[in-house]
C-alpha positions as CSV (number, residue, x, y, z in Angstrom):
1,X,-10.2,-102.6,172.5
2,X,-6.7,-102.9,172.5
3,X,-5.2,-105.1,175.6
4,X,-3.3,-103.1,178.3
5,X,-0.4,-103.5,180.2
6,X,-3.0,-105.3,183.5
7,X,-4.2,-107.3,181.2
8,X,-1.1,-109.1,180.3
9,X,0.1,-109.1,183.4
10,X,-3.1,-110.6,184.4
11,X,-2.9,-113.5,181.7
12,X,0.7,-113.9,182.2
13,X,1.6,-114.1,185.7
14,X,5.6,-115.1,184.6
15,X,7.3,-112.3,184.0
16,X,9.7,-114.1,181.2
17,X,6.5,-115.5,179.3
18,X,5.3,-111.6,179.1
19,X,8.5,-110.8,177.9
20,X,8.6,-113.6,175.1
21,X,5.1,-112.8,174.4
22,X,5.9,-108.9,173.8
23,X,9.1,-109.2,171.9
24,X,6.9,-112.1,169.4
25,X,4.4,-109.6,169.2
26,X,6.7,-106.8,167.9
27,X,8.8,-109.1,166.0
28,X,5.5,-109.9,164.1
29,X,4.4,-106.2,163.4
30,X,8.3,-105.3,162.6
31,X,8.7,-108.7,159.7
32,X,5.0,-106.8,158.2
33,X,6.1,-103.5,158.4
34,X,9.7,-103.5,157.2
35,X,8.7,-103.6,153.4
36,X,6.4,-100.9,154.3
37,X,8.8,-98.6,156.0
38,X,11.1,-99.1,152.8
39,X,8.2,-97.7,150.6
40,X,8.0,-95.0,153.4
41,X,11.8,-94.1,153.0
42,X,10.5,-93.2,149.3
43,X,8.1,-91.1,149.8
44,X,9.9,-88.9,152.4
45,X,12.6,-88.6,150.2
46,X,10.9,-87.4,147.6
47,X,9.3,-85.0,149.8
48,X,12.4,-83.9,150.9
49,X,13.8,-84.0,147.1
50,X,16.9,-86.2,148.3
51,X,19.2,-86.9,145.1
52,X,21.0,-90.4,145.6
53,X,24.4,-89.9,143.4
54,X,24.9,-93.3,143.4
55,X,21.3,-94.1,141.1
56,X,20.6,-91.0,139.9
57,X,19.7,-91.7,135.7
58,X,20.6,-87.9,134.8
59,X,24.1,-86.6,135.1
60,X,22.6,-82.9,135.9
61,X,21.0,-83.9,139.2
62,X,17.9,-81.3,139.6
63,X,15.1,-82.4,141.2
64,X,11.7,-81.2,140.9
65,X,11.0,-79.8,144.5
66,X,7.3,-80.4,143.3
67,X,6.1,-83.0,146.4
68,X,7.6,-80.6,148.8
69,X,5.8,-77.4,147.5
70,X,2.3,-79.1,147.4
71,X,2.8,-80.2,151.2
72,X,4.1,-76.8,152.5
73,X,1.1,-75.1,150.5
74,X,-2.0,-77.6,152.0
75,X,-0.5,-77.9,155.4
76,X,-1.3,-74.0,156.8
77,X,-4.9,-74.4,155.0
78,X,-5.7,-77.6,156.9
79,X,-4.2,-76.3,160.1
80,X,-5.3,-72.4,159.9
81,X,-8.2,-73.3,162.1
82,X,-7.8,-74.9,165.2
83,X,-10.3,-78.1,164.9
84,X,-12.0,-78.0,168.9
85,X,-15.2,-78.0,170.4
86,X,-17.3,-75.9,172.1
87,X,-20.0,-76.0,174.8
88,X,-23.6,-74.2,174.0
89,X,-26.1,-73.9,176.9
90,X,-29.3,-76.1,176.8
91,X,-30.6,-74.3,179.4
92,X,-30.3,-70.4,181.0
93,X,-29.0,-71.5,183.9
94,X,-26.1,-72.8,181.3
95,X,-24.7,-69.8,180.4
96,X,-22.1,-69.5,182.3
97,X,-20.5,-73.0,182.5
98,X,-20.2,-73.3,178.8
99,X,-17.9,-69.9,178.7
100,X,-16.3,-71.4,181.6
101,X,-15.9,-75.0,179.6
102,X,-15.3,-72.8,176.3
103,X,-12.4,-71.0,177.7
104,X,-10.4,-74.1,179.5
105,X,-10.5,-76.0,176.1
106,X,-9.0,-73.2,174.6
107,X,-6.7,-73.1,177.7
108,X,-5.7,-76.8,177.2
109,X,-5.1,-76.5,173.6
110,X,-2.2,-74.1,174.2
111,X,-0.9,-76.0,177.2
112,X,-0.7,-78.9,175.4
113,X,1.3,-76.6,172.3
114,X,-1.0,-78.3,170.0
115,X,-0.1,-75.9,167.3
116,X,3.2,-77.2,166.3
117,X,2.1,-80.9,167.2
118,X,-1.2,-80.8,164.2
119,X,1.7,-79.4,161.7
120,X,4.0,-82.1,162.5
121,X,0.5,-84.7,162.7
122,X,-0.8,-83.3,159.2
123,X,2.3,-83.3,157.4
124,X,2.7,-86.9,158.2
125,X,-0.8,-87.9,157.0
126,X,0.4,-86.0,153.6
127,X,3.7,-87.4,153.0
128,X,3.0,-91.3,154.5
129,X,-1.0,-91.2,154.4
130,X,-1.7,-91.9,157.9
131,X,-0.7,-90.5,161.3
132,X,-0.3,-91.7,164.8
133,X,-0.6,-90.1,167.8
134,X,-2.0,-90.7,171.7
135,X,-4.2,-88.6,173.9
136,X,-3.5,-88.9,177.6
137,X,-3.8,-87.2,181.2
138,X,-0.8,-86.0,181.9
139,X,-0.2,-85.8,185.9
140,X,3.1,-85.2,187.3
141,X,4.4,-84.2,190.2
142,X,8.1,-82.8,191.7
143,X,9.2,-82.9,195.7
144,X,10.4,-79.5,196.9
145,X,11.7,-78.5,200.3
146,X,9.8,-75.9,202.2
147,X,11.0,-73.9,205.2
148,X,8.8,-74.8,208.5
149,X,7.7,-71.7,210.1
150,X,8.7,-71.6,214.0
151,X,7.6,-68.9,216.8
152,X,10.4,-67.8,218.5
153,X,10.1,-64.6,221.2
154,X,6.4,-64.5,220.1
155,X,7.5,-64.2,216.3
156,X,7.1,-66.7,213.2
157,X,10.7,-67.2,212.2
158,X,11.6,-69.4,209.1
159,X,15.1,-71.0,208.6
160,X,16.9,-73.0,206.9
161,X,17.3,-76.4,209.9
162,X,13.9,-76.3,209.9
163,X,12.4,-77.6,206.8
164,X,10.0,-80.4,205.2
165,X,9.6,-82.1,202.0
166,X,6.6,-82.0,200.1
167,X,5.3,-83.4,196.6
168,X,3.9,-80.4,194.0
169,X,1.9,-81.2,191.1
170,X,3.8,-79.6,188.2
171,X,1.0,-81.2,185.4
172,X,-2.3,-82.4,185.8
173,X,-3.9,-81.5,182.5
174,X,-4.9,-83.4,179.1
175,X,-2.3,-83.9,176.4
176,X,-1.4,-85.0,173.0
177,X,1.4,-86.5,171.5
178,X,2.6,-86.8,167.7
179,X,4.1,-90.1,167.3
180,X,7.1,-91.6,165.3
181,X,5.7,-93.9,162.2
182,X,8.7,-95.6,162.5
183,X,8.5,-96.4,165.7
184,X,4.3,-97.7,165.8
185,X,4.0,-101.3,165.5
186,X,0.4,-102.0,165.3
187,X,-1.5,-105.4,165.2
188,X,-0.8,-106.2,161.2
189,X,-4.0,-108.7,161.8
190,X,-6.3,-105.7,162.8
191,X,-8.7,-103.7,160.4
192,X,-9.7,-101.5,163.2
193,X,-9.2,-99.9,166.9
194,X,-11.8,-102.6,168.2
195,X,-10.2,-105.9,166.7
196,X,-6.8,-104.4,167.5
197,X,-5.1,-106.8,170.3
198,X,-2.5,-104.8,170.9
199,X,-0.1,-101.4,169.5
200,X,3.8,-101.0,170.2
201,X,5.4,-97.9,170.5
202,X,8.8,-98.2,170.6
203,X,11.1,-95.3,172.7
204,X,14.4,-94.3,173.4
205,X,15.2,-92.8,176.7
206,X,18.1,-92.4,178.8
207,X,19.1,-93.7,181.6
208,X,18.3,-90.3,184.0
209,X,14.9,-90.5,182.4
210,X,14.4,-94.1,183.6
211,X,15.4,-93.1,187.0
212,X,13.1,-90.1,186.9
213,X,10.2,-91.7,185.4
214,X,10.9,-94.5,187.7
215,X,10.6,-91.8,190.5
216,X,7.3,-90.3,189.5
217,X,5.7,-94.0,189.8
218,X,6.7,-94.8,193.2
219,X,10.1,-96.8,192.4
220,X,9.2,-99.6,191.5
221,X,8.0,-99.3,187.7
222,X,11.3,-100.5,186.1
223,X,13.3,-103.4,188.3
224,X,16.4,-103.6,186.3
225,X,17.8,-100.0,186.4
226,X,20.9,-100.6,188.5
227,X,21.4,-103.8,186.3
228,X,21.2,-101.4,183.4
229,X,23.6,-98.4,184.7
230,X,26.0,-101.5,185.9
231,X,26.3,-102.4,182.1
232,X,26.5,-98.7,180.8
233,X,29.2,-98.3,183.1
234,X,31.2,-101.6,181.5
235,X,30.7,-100.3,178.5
236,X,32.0,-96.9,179.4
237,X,35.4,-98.5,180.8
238,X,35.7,-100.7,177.6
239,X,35.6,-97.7,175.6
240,X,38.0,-95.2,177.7
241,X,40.7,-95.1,175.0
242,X,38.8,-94.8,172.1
243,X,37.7,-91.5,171.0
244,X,34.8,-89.0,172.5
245,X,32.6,-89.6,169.6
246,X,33.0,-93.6,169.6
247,X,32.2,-93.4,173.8
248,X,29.1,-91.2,172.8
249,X,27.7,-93.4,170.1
250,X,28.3,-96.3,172.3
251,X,26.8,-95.4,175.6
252,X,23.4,-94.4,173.2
């Protein structure tokens, strides 16, 4: 199975050297797939029936939308039916778990909005020929402030001095996620999951997402973020007298 994030902390106990060894790795899976992604490019234009004016060999410019009708007509057939389990009793005693079991998947399904995420899943396997995309728990929680009730004259009173602050769980259910092609580095040396060392998937967040992810995992999951908004904020000065747009594509 893949290695995870312990276990390369565990083999590297220098931070740097897990560093170097990351960006190697992904440096490795981005020199294999670049000649790849260019081939990828192709195909999604001609799904998309993009005319380059630059090559195109006929003066008239019409494209045959033909790749693009063939994917819009098989994607609602293969995603029509929604592909999930079900439970059947073994016993009579049974009966009513697997309704119970029965209805939560269906439940789960359209938490998750797994709908829109098989179109966007199948229509990459149809256009590229393969798809990624993760399963996961997904648990979070918020902190709210709750009034404290207090008896006063023999009466429960609540107001606003007196108040607590408490963690709600705002997800605790599975989930799914449709991934970026571009952005999945597997191992090029593996031929499956099981001889697959490692996959990178590369993100882009921003910095109030850091902070709040950073929140949800007790503070201390990424150590450079006031390093980061120190250098955002340089940037930001650099760049008052330029325009809005140039400030906006530099900050991202």
């Amino acid at each position: 199975m893949p290695y995870t994030k312990k276990d390369y902390k565990d083999k590297y106990t220098n931070e740097e050297d897990l560093k170097k060894e990351i960006r190697e790795q992904y440096l490795l899976a981005k020199q294999f797939l670049d000649p790849i992604h260019e081939k990828m490019n192709q195909q999604e234009e001609l799904y998309r029936t993009f005319i380059d004016k630059n090559n195109y060999p006929h003066s008239a410019r019409v494209f045959d939308p033909r790749i693009f009708r063939v994917i819009e007509t098989v994607t609602p057939r293969m995603v029509a039916n929604e592909p999930t389990g079900s439970f059947y009793p073994r016993e009579g005693g049974d009966t009513a778990t697997t309704h119970i079991l029965n209805a939560l998947i269906k439940y789960d399904w359209n938490q998750a909005n797994m709908f829109e995420k098989q179109v966007r899943f199948v229509k990459s396997m149809l256009i590229f020929g393969t798809a990624f995309g993760r399963t996961y728990w997904d648990f979070q929680e918020s902190e709210k402030t709750r009034m404290i009730p207090k008896q006063i004259n023999g009466r429960m009173v609540w107001t606003y001095d007196s108040t607590e602050k408490i963690n709600i769980t705002t997800s605790d259910n599975p989930n799914f996620e449709t991934l970026n092609i571009y952005d999945c580095y597997p191992d090029p040396n593996s031929t499956d999951m099981d001889s697959m060392r490692w996959f990178i998937y590369r993100t882009f967040k921003t910095l109030d997402e850091l902070k709040n992810e950073n929140e949800i995992k007790g503070g201390s999951h990424y150590q450079n973020l006031a390093k980061l908004e120190q250098m955002l904020g340089d940037k930001g000065e650099k760049t008052e007298g330029v325009t809005s747009q140039s400030v906006t594509g530099s900050e991202t």
